[in-house]
N, C-alpha and C positions, 0 to 999 in steps of 0.2 A: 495479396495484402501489402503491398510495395505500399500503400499510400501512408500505412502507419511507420512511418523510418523514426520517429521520436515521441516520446512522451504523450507530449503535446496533443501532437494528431489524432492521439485515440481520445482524448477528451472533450466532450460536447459543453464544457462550460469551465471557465477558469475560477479560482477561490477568488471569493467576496471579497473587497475592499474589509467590510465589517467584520471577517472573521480575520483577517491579519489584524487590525488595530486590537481585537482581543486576545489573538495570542501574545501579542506584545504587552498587554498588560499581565498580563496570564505565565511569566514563563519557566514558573513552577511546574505546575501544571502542563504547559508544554512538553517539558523535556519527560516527567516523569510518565506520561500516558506515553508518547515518543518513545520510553524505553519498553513499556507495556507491547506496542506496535512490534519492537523488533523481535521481541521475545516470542509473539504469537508467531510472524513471519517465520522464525525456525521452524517453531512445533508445527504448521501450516506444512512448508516443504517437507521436512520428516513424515508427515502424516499422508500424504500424498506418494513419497515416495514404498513407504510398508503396504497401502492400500493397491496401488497399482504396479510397483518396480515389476516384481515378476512377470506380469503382460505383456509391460510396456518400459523393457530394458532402457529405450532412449533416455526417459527419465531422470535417470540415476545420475548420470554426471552431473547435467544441470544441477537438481534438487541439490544434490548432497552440494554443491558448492555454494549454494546460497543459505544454503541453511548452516552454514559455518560462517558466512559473511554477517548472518543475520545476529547471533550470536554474538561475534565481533564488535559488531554496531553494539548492541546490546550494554554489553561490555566497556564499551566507550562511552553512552549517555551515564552509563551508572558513575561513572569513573570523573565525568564532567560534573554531574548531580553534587559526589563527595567534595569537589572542588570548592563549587558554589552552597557548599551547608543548604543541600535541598535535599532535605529526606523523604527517600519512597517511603510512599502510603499507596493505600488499593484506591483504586478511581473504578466505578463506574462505566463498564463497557460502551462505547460511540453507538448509536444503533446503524454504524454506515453497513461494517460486515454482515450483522447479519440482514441489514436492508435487502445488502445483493442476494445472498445465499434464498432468500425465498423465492428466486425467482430460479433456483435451479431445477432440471428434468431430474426425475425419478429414478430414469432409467439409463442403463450403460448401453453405448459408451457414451452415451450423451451427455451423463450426470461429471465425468472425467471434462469432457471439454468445456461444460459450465463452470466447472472449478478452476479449469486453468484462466477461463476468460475473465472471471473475477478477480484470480491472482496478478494478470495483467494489468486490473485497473486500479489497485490498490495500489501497486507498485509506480505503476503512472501516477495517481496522484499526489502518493509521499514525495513524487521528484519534484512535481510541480510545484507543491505546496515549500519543500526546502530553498526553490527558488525563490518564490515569490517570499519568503520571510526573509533569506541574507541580507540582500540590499539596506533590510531595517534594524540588522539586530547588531553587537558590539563584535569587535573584529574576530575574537576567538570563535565564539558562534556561529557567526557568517563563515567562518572558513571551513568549519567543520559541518557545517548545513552544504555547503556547496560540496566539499568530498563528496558527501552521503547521497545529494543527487545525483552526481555519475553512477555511481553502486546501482542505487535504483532504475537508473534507467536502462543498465545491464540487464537487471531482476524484470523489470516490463521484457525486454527485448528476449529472457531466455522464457518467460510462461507463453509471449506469446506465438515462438517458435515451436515449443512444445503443442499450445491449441492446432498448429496446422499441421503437423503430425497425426494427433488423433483423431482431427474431424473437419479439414479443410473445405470439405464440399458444403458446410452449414455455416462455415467461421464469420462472414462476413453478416450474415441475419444474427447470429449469438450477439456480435459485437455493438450492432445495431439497438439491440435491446437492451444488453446492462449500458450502454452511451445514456439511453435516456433515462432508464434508473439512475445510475450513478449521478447525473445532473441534478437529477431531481431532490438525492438525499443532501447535496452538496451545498444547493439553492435554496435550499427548506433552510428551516428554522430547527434548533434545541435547545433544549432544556440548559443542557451542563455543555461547556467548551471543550472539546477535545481536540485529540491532532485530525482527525478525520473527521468531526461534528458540521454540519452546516452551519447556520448564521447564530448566534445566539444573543439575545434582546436584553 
């Protein structure tokens, strides 16, 4: 799996034009669904690591270390939010997660390496997506969009370390197929703008 060395690689479609000009108008919104992101990303790796740590000790380091970075982050949008007098309110779940999540196997260990392969691409596209917004947002933002993309491309690099751990001899078909989901929900259209929503009209 040499070919995915960054972010990038594992994505079969980069973010719309269309959907940056609307986070940009959007970056309420933005930041507050963005802290929403980090917050699940903890509960995500904790929940991962209580379900499987025992089996699958490797786990454990990675997990627990992102799920305190993820936290951190967390911690940090809220912290930016207060700055800019943008107050949390509940937003409306993206339907990207659970877009992927239905295409998971049922069964172990197969259901573990679907999980990690999704957590791989979620993580790959918050980097990508932090990219592609810097360049357009005001200095403070871009700089702290840019941090949080190295972090993530960490976060891609340790889930999808982990996936060839538990099930390396299927990795490259798993990754094959949420590529084309994950394009697919990215390229599509919705409803509400979120940090992970596809186009919205």
């Amino acid at each position: 799996m040499d070919e995915f060395r960054d972010s990038n690689s594992l994505l079969a479609c980069p973010t719309p034009e269309k959907w940056i000009e609307t986070a940009l108008r959007n970056q309420d919104v933005l930041l507050i669904d963005h802290a929403n992101c980090e917050k699940k990303a903890a509960a995500t790796a904790m929940s991962l690591m209580f379900q499987y740590g025992e089996r699958h000790p490797e786990l454990w380091e990675i997990l627990s270390r992102l799920a305190r970075e993820e936290l951190g982050h967390f911690e940090q949008v809220m912290r930016l939010m207060k700055k800019r007098d943008i107050r949390y309110r509940p937003l409306s779940a993206a339907r990207y997660a659970g877009g992927l999540r239905k295409h998971l196997r049922k069964h172990e260990p197969e259901r573990l390496v679907d999980l990690l392969v999704i957590g791989a691409f979620i993580e790959a596209r918050s980097c990508e997506r932090f990219r592609a917004l810097a360049p357009h947002l005001d200095a403070e933002l871009a700089d702290f969009y840019a941090g949080l993309a190295a972090a993530e491309s960490r976060h891609f690099a340790g889930y999808l370390r982990l996936a060839r751990y538990t099930g390396a001899g299927e990795l490259a078909a798993r990754i094959h197929v949420f590529a084309t989901v994950e394009a697919d929900l990215i390229s599509g259209t919705d409803s509400d703008f979120r940090f992970h929503s596809g186009v919205v009209f």
